[in-house]
C-alpha positions in Angstrom: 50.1 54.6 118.3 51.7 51.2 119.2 55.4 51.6 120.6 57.0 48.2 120.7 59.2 48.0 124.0 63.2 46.9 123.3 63.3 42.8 123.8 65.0 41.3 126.6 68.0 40.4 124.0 68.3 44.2 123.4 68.4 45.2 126.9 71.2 42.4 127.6 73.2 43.7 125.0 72.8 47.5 126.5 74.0 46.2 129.8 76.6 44.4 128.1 78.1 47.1 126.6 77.8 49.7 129.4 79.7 47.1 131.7 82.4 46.5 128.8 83.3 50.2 129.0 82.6 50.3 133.0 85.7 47.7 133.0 87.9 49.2 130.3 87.9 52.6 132.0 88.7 50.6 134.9 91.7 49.2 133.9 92.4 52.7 132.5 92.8 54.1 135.9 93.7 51.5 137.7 97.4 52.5 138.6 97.0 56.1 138.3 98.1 58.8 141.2 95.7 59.6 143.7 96.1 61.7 146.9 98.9 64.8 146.6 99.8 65.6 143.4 103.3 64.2 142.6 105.7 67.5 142.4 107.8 68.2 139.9 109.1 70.8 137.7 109.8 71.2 134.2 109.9 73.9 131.1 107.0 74.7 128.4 107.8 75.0 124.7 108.4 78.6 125.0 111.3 78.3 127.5 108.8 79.1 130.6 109.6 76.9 134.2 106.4 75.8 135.3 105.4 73.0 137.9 102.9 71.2 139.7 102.7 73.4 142.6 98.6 74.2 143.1 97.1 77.5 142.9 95.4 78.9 146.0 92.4 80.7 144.6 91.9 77.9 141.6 92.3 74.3 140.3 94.8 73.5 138.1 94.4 70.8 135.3 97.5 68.3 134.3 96.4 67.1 131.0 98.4 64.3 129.4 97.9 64.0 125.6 99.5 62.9 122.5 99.8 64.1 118.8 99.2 60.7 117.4 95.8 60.4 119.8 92.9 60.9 117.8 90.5 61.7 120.9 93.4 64.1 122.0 92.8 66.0 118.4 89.4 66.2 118.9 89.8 67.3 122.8 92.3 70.2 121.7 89.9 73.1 121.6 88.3 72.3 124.8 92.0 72.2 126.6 92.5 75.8 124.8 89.4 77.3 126.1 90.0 76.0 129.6 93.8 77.6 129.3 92.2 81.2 129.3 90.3 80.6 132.5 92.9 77.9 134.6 96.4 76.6 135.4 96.8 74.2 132.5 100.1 72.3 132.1 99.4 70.2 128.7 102.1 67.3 129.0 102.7 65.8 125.4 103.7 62.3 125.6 105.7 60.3 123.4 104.9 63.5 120.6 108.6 64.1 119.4 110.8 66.7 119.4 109.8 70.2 121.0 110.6 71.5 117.1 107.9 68.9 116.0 105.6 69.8 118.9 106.0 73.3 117.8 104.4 72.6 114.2 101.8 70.4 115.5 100.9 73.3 118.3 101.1 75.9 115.5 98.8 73.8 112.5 96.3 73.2 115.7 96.4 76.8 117.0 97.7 75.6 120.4 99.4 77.7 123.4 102.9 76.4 123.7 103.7 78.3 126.8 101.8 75.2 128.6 102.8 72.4 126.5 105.9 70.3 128.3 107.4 67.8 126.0 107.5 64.4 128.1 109.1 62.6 125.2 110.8 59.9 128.1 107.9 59.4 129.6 108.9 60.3 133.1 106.1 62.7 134.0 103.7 59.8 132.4 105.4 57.3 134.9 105.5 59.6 137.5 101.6 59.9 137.6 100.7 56.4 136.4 99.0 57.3 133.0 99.5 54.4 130.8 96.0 55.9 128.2 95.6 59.1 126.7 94.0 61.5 127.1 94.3 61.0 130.7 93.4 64.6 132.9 94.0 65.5 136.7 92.2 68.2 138.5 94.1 69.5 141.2 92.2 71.7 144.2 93.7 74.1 145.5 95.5 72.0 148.5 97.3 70.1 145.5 95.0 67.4 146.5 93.9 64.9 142.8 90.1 65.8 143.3 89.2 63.8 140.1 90.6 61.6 137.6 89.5 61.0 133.6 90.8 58.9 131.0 89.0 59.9 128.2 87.5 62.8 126.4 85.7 65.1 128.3 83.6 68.2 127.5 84.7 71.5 127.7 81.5 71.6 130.2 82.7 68.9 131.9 86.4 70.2 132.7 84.7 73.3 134.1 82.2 71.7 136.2 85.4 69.7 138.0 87.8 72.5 138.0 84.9 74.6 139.3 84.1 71.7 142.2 87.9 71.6 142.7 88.2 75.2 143.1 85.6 75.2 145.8 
């Protein structure tokens, strides 16, 4: 059996790509938070006060997400599953009102008594997110132990909120 090897052309145009989206998810996180999680405090859908304070037995995830984000739709379930096992505060931003958010929690079988409503924008500013999805995990020192713009597998959240935990 003869297997041709990939030309030169091909392999410059793998490298090409692979540094195009090394330097987009650059820019992505270039002016996000790092260090201590910025405190605040704010209320779910359901009426619940929640904030940013960490857990000291677990990580906690701050997950910023929008309903007109198609890699947020697609993300949902994983977010879901991890809201079972971890602190998750699910921060909608620029989604509508909380009766809109509501329907769009209830047609995608969402929790609402993690989703906050950041229709301003302030909790966005306050942490620097300027892409969505954009997810924090927070050890338990309510130190930012990772950072990712982008969608992530449910494997993936648990291997970092595991390491974060640790």
């Amino acid at each position: 059996m003869n297997i041709k090897r990939p030309s030169r052309k091909t392999l410059m145009q793998f490298m090409m790509v692979i540094l195009a989206i090394f330097v987009i998810r650059m820019y992505q996180q270039q002016d996000l938070t790092v260090g201590m999680v910025p405190s605040f405090t704010s209320q779910t859908l359901n009426g619940d006060i929640v904030n940013s304070n960490p857990l000291p037995e677990q990580a906690t995830l701050i997950h910023f997400w929008a309903t007109w984000c198609g890699i947020c739709q697609l993300e949902n379930d994983n977010i879901q599953a991890l809201s079972k096992d971890y602190k998750v505060l699910n921060i909608a931003m620029q989604s509508g009102t909380d009766a809109e958010l509501k329907v769009y929690a209830e047609k995608h079988n969402m929790q609402i008594n993690n989703i906050i409503n950041d229709n301003s924008g302030s909790l966005a500013r306050l942490f620097g997110v300027r892409a969505t999805p954009s997810s924090f995990f927070i050890n338990t020192k309510g130190r930012i132990q990772f950072v990712e713009v982008g969608y992530v597998t449910t494997f993936g959240y648990k291997i970092r909120l595991w390491w974060a935990s640790l």
